[in-house]
C-alpha positions in Angstrom: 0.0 0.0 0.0 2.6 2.7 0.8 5.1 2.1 -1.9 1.7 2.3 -4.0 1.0 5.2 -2.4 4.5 6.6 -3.1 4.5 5.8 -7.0 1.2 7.8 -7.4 2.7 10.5 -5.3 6.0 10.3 -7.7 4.1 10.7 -10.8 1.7 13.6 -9.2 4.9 15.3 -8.3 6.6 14.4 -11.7 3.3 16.0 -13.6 2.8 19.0 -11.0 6.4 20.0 -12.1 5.5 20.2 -16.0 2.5 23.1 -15.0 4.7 26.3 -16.5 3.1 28.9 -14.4 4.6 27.0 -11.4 8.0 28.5 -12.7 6.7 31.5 -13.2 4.9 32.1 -10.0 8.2 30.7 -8.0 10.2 33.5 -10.0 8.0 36.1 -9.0 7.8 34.8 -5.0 12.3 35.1 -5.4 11.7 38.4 -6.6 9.7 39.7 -3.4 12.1 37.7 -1.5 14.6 39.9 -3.0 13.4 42.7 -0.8 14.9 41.6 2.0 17.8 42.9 0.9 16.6 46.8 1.4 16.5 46.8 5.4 20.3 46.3 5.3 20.2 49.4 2.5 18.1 51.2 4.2 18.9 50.4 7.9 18.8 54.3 9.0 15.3 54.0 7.5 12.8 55.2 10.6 11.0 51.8 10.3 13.8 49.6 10.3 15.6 51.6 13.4 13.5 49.5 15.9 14.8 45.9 15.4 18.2 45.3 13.3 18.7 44.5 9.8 18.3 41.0 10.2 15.2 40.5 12.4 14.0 43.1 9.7 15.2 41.0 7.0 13.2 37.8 8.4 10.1 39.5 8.9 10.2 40.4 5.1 11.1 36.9 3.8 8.4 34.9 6.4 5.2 36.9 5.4 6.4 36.7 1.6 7.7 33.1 1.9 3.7 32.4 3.7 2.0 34.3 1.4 3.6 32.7 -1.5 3.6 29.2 -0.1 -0.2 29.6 0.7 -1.4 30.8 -2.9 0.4 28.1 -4.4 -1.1 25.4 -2.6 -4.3 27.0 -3.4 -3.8 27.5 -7.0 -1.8 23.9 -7.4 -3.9 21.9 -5.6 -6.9 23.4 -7.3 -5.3 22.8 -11.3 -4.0 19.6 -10.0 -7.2 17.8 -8.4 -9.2 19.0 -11.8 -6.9 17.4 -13.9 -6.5 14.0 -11.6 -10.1 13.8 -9.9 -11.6 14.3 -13.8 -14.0 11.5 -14.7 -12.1 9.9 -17.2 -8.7 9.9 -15.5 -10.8 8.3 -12.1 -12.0 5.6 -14.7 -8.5 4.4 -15.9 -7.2 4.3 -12.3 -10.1 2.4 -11.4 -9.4 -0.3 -14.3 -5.9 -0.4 -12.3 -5.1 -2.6 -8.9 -5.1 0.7 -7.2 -7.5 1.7 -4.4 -9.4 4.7 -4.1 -7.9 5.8 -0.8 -4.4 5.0 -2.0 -5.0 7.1 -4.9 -6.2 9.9 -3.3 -3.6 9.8 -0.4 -1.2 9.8 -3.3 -2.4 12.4 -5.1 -2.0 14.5 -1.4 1.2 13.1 -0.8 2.2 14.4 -4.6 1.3 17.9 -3.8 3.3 17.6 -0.1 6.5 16.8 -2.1 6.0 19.9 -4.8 5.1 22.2 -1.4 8.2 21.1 0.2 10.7 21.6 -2.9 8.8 25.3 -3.2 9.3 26.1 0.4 13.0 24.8 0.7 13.6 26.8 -2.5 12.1 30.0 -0.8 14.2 29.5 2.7 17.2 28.8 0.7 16.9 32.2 -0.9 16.4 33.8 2.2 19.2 31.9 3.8 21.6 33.1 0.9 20.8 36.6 1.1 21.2 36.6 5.0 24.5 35.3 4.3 25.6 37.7 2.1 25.4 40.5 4.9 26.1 38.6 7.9 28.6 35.9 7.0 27.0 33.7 9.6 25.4 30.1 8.4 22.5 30.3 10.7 20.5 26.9 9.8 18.5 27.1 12.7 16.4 29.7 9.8 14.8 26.4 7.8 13.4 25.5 11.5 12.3 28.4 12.1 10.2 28.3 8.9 9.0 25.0 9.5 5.4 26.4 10.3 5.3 27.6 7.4 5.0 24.1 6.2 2.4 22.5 8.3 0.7 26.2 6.9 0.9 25.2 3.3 -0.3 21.5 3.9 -3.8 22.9 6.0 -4.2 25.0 2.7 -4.1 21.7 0.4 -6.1 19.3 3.0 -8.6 22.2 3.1 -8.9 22.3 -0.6 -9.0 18.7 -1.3 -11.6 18.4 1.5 -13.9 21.0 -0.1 -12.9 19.6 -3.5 -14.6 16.2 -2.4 -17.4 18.2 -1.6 -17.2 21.1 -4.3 -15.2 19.8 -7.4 -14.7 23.6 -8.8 -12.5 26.8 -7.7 -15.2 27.6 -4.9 -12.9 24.7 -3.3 -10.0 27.2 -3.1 -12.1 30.3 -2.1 -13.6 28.0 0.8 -10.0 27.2 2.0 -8.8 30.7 1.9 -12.0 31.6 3.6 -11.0 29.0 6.4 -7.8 29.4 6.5 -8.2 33.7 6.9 -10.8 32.9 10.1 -8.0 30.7 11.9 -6.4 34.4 12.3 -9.3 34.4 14.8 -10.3 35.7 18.0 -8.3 35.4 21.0 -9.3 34.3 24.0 -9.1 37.6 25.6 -11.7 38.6 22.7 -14.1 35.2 23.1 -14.1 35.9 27.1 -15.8 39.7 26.8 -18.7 38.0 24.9 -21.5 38.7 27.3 -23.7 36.0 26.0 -22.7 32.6 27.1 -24.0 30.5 24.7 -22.6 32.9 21.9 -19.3 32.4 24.1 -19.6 28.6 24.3 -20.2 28.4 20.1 -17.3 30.7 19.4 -14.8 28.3 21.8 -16.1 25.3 20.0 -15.5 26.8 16.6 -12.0 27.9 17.3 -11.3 24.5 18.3 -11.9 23.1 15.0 -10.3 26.2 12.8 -6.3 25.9 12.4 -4.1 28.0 14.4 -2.5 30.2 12.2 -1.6 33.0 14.8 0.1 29.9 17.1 1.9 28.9 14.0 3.4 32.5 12.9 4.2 32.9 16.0 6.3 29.8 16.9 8.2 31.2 13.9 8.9 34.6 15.4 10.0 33.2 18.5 12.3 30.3 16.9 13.5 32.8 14.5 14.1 35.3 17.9 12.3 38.2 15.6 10.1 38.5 18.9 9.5 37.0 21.9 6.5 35.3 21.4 4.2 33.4 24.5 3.2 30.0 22.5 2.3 26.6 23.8 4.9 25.1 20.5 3.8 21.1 21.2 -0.1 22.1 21.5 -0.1 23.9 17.9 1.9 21.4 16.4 -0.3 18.6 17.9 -3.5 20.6 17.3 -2.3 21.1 13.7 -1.4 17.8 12.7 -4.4 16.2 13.9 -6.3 19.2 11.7 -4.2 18.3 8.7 -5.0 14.3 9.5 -8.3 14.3 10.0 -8.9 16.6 7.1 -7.4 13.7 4.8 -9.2 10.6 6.5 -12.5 12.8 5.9 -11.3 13.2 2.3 -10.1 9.5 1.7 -14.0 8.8 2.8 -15.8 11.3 0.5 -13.9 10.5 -2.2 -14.9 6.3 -1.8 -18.1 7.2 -1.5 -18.9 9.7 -3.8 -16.7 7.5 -6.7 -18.2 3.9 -5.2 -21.2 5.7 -5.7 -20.6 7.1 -9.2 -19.4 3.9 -10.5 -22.7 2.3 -9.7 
Protein backbone atom coordinates (compact mmCIF):
# COMPACT_ATOMS: atom_id res chain seq x y z
CA UNK A 1 0.00 0.00 0.00
CA UNK A 2 2.63 2.73 0.83
CA UNK A 3 5.06 2.11 -1.95
CA UNK A 4 1.71 2.34 -4.02
CA UNK A 5 0.95 5.24 -2.40
CA UNK A 6 4.46 6.56 -3.13
CA UNK A 7 4.53 5.77 -6.99
CA UNK A 8 1.23 7.84 -7.40
CA UNK A 9 2.66 10.48 -5.27
CA UNK A 10 5.95 10.27 -7.71
CA UNK A 11 4.06 10.71 -10.77
CA UNK A 12 1.68 13.55 -9.18
CA UNK A 13 4.87 15.26 -8.25
CA UNK A 14 6.60 14.41 -11.71
CA UNK A 15 3.33 16.03 -13.56
CA UNK A 16 2.84 19.02 -11.02
CA UNK A 17 6.40 20.00 -12.10
CA UNK A 18 5.46 20.23 -16.03
CA UNK A 19 2.53 23.08 -14.97
CA UNK A 20 4.69 26.31 -16.47
CA UNK A 21 3.07 28.85 -14.43
CA UNK A 22 4.56 26.98 -11.40
CA UNK A 23 7.99 28.50 -12.69
CA UNK A 24 6.69 31.47 -13.19
CA UNK A 25 4.93 32.14 -10.01
CA UNK A 26 8.22 30.70 -8.02
CA UNK A 27 10.25 33.55 -9.96
CA UNK A 28 8.03 36.06 -8.97
CA UNK A 29 7.84 34.80 -5.01
CA UNK A 30 12.33 35.11 -5.42
CA UNK A 31 11.70 38.43 -6.61
CA UNK A 32 9.67 39.71 -3.39
CA UNK A 33 12.10 37.68 -1.46
CA UNK A 34 14.65 39.90 -2.99
CA UNK A 35 13.36 42.72 -0.80
CA UNK A 36 14.90 41.60 2.04
CA UNK A 37 17.80 42.95 0.94
CA UNK A 38 16.57 46.82 1.36
CA UNK A 39 16.52 46.79 5.39
CA UNK A 40 20.27 46.27 5.25
CA UNK A 41 20.20 49.36 2.46
CA UNK A 42 18.10 51.24 4.15
CA UNK A 43 18.86 50.41 7.85
CA UNK A 44 18.84 54.30 8.98
CA UNK A 45 15.28 54.05 7.55
CA UNK A 46 12.80 55.22 10.57
CA UNK A 47 11.04 51.84 10.29
CA UNK A 48 13.81 49.56 10.30
CA UNK A 49 15.62 51.58 13.42
CA UNK A 50 13.52 49.51 15.87
CA UNK A 51 14.78 45.92 15.37
CA UNK A 52 18.16 45.28 13.26
CA UNK A 53 18.66 44.48 9.83
CA UNK A 54 18.34 41.00 10.25
CA UNK A 55 15.25 40.45 12.44
CA UNK A 56 14.02 43.10 9.67
CA UNK A 57 15.22 41.01 6.99
CA UNK A 58 13.22 37.82 8.45
CA UNK A 59 10.09 39.48 8.90
CA UNK A 60 10.21 40.39 5.11
CA UNK A 61 11.12 36.85 3.77
CA UNK A 62 8.35 34.88 6.41
CA UNK A 63 5.23 36.93 5.40
CA UNK A 64 6.37 36.74 1.59
CA UNK A 65 7.73 33.14 1.92
CA UNK A 66 3.67 32.42 3.68
CA UNK A 67 1.99 34.34 1.44
CA UNK A 68 3.64 32.69 -1.54
CA UNK A 69 3.60 29.23 -0.10
CA UNK A 70 -0.18 29.65 0.73
CA UNK A 71 -1.38 30.78 -2.88
CA UNK A 72 0.37 28.14 -4.39
CA UNK A 73 -1.12 25.42 -2.58
CA UNK A 74 -4.31 27.01 -3.39
CA UNK A 75 -3.77 27.47 -6.99
CA UNK A 76 -1.84 23.95 -7.43
CA UNK A 77 -3.93 21.90 -5.59
CA UNK A 78 -6.86 23.37 -7.33
CA UNK A 79 -5.32 22.84 -11.31
CA UNK A 80 -4.02 19.60 -10.04
CA UNK A 81 -7.19 17.76 -8.38
CA UNK A 82 -9.18 19.02 -11.81
CA UNK A 83 -6.88 17.35 -13.89
CA UNK A 84 -6.46 13.96 -11.60
CA UNK A 85 -10.14 13.85 -9.94
CA UNK A 86 -11.63 14.26 -13.83
CA UNK A 87 -14.00 11.55 -14.67
CA UNK A 88 -12.05 9.91 -17.24
CA UNK A 89 -8.70 9.94 -15.45
CA UNK A 90 -10.84 8.34 -12.10
CA UNK A 91 -11.98 5.55 -14.66
CA UNK A 92 -8.54 4.45 -15.90
CA UNK A 93 -7.16 4.27 -12.29
CA UNK A 94 -10.09 2.37 -11.42
CA UNK A 95 -9.42 -0.25 -14.26
CA UNK A 96 -5.90 -0.44 -12.32
CA UNK A 97 -5.15 -2.59 -8.93
CA UNK A 98 -5.09 0.74 -7.22
CA UNK A 99 -7.48 1.71 -4.40
CA UNK A 100 -9.38 4.68 -4.11
CA UNK A 101 -7.87 5.79 -0.82
CA UNK A 102 -4.41 5.04 -1.95
CA UNK A 103 -5.04 7.06 -4.91
CA UNK A 104 -6.16 9.86 -3.31
CA UNK A 105 -3.64 9.82 -0.42
CA UNK A 106 -1.21 9.82 -3.31
CA UNK A 107 -2.37 12.44 -5.06
CA UNK A 108 -1.96 14.51 -1.40
CA UNK A 109 1.23 13.08 -0.80
CA UNK A 110 2.16 14.40 -4.60
CA UNK A 111 1.26 17.88 -3.79
CA UNK A 112 3.28 17.58 -0.10
CA UNK A 113 6.47 16.81 -2.09
CA UNK A 114 5.96 19.90 -4.75
CA UNK A 115 5.12 22.24 -1.42
CA UNK A 116 8.15 21.12 0.20
CA UNK A 117 10.66 21.63 -2.90
CA UNK A 118 8.78 25.32 -3.20
CA UNK A 119 9.32 26.12 0.43
CA UNK A 120 12.96 24.79 0.70
CA UNK A 121 13.65 26.77 -2.50
CA UNK A 122 12.07 29.98 -0.81
CA UNK A 123 14.20 29.48 2.68
CA UNK A 124 17.19 28.76 0.69
CA UNK A 125 16.94 32.22 -0.89
CA UNK A 126 16.39 33.85 2.16
CA UNK A 127 19.18 31.85 3.79
CA UNK A 128 21.55 33.14 0.87
CA UNK A 129 20.79 36.59 1.11
CA UNK A 130 21.20 36.57 5.01
CA UNK A 131 24.53 35.35 4.32
CA UNK A 132 25.64 37.72 2.12
CA UNK A 133 25.36 40.46 4.95
CA UNK A 134 26.12 38.62 7.91
CA UNK A 135 28.62 35.86 6.95
CA UNK A 136 27.00 33.69 9.63
CA UNK A 137 25.37 30.10 8.38
CA UNK A 138 22.47 30.30 10.73
CA UNK A 139 20.52 26.89 9.76
CA UNK A 140 18.45 27.09 12.67
CA UNK A 141 16.40 29.72 9.77
CA UNK A 142 14.79 26.36 7.79
CA UNK A 143 13.38 25.50 11.51
CA UNK A 144 12.34 28.41 12.10
CA UNK A 145 10.19 28.31 8.93
CA UNK A 146 9.00 25.02 9.46
CA UNK A 147 5.37 26.35 10.28
CA UNK A 148 5.27 27.63 7.35
CA UNK A 149 4.97 24.08 6.20
CA UNK A 150 2.38 22.54 8.34
CA UNK A 151 0.74 26.16 6.91
CA UNK A 152 0.95 25.20 3.29
CA UNK A 153 -0.27 21.47 3.93
CA UNK A 154 -3.82 22.87 6.00
CA UNK A 155 -4.21 25.02 2.73
CA UNK A 156 -4.07 21.74 0.37
CA UNK A 157 -6.06 19.25 2.96
CA UNK A 158 -8.64 22.18 3.15
CA UNK A 159 -8.90 22.29 -0.59
CA UNK A 160 -8.99 18.70 -1.31
CA UNK A 161 -11.64 18.36 1.51
CA UNK A 162 -13.89 21.05 -0.11
CA UNK A 163 -12.89 19.64 -3.46
CA UNK A 164 -14.55 16.20 -2.43
CA UNK A 165 -17.44 18.25 -1.56
CA UNK A 166 -17.17 21.13 -4.26
CA UNK A 167 -15.19 19.79 -7.44
CA UNK A 168 -14.69 23.56 -8.83
CA UNK A 169 -12.51 26.82 -7.72
CA UNK A 170 -15.21 27.63 -4.90
CA UNK A 171 -12.93 24.70 -3.25
CA UNK A 172 -10.00 27.20 -3.12
CA UNK A 173 -12.12 30.33 -2.10
CA UNK A 174 -13.64 27.98 0.80
CA UNK A 175 -10.04 27.15 2.05
CA UNK A 176 -8.79 30.70 1.86
CA UNK A 177 -11.98 31.56 3.63
CA UNK A 178 -11.05 29.04 6.37
CA UNK A 179 -7.85 29.39 6.47
CA UNK A 180 -8.24 33.65 6.94
CA UNK A 181 -10.82 32.86 10.12
CA UNK A 182 -8.01 30.65 11.86
CA UNK A 183 -6.45 34.38 12.29
CA UNK A 184 -9.34 34.45 14.76
CA UNK A 185 -10.30 35.75 18.05
CA UNK A 186 -8.33 35.42 20.96
CA UNK A 187 -9.35 34.34 23.99
CA UNK A 188 -9.09 37.60 25.64
CA UNK A 189 -11.73 38.58 22.75
CA UNK A 190 -14.09 35.19 23.10
CA UNK A 191 -14.11 35.85 27.12
CA UNK A 192 -15.82 39.72 26.76
CA UNK A 193 -18.73 38.00 24.91
CA UNK A 194 -21.46 38.70 27.32
CA UNK A 195 -23.68 35.98 26.04
CA UNK A 196 -22.69 32.61 27.07
CA UNK A 197 -23.96 30.45 24.71
CA UNK A 198 -22.63 32.86 21.90
CA UNK A 199 -19.29 32.37 24.08
CA UNK A 200 -19.64 28.62 24.29
CA UNK A 201 -20.21 28.41 20.06
CA UNK A 202 -17.28 30.65 19.38
CA UNK A 203 -14.81 28.29 21.79
CA UNK A 204 -16.06 25.27 20.05
CA UNK A 205 -15.54 26.79 16.60
CA UNK A 206 -12.02 27.93 17.29
CA UNK A 207 -11.35 24.47 18.35
CA UNK A 208 -11.94 23.13 15.05
CA UNK A 209 -10.30 26.23 12.81
CA UNK A 210 -6.27 25.94 12.42
CA UNK A 211 -4.08 28.05 14.39
CA UNK A 212 -2.49 30.20 12.22
CA UNK A 213 -1.62 33.01 14.78
CA UNK A 214 0.10 29.85 17.07
CA UNK A 215 1.85 28.92 13.95
CA UNK A 216 3.37 32.53 12.94
CA UNK A 217 4.19 32.94 16.00
CA UNK A 218 6.32 29.84 16.93
CA UNK A 219 8.23 31.20 13.95
CA UNK A 220 8.95 34.64 15.39
CA UNK A 221 9.96 33.16 18.46
CA UNK A 222 12.32 30.34 16.92
CA UNK A 223 13.48 32.79 14.52
CA UNK A 224 14.12 35.35 17.90
CA UNK A 225 12.29 38.21 15.56
CA UNK A 226 10.12 38.48 18.95
CA UNK A 227 9.54 36.99 21.90
CA UNK A 228 6.46 35.29 21.40
CA UNK A 229 4.21 33.38 24.47
CA UNK A 230 3.17 30.03 22.52
CA UNK A 231 2.33 26.57 23.75
CA UNK A 232 4.89 25.13 20.46
CA UNK A 233 3.79 21.12 21.15
CA UNK A 234 -0.11 22.07 21.53
CA UNK A 235 -0.13 23.94 17.92
CA UNK A 236 1.88 21.38 16.39
CA UNK A 237 -0.27 18.55 17.93
CA UNK A 238 -3.50 20.65 17.27
CA UNK A 239 -2.28 21.13 13.70
CA UNK A 240 -1.41 17.78 12.72
CA UNK A 241 -4.39 16.25 13.89
CA UNK A 242 -6.28 19.23 11.73
CA UNK A 243 -4.17 18.28 8.75
CA UNK A 244 -5.05 14.26 9.49
CA UNK A 245 -8.33 14.31 9.97
CA UNK A 246 -8.92 16.61 7.14
CA UNK A 247 -7.39 13.73 4.82
CA UNK A 248 -9.24 10.63 6.52
CA UNK A 249 -12.55 12.84 5.85
CA UNK A 250 -11.33 13.22 2.27
CA UNK A 251 -10.08 9.46 1.74
CA UNK A 252 -13.96 8.85 2.79
CA UNK A 253 -15.85 11.35 0.52
CA UNK A 254 -13.88 10.49 -2.22
CA UNK A 255 -14.93 6.27 -1.76
CA UNK A 256 -18.10 7.24 -1.49
CA UNK A 257 -18.86 9.67 -3.84
CA UNK A 258 -16.68 7.47 -6.66
CA UNK A 259 -18.23 3.91 -5.25
CA UNK A 260 -21.24 5.74 -5.65
CA UNK A 261 -20.60 7.12 -9.25
CA UNK A 262 -19.43 3.95 -10.49
CA UNK A 263 -22.74 2.31 -9.72
Amino acid sequence: MIKRIYLISKDIFLLCLNEKWLYGFLILALLFISMVNVPFWLKDLEPFKEMSPEKNALQIGLFFINVFLVLTSVFLSVICLSHFLSPERILLILSKPVRRSEYILGVISGLYFVLLLNWFILVSALFFILFLYTKHIDLSIYLGMLPSVLLSFICIGLVVFFYTIIPNFLSGILSLFILLSGFGLTLEDIKKIEHLFLEKLIRLGAIFLPKVNSLFGISFDMLKIFEVKVNKLSTILHTAIFISVLNLISVYRFKKSYTLSVK
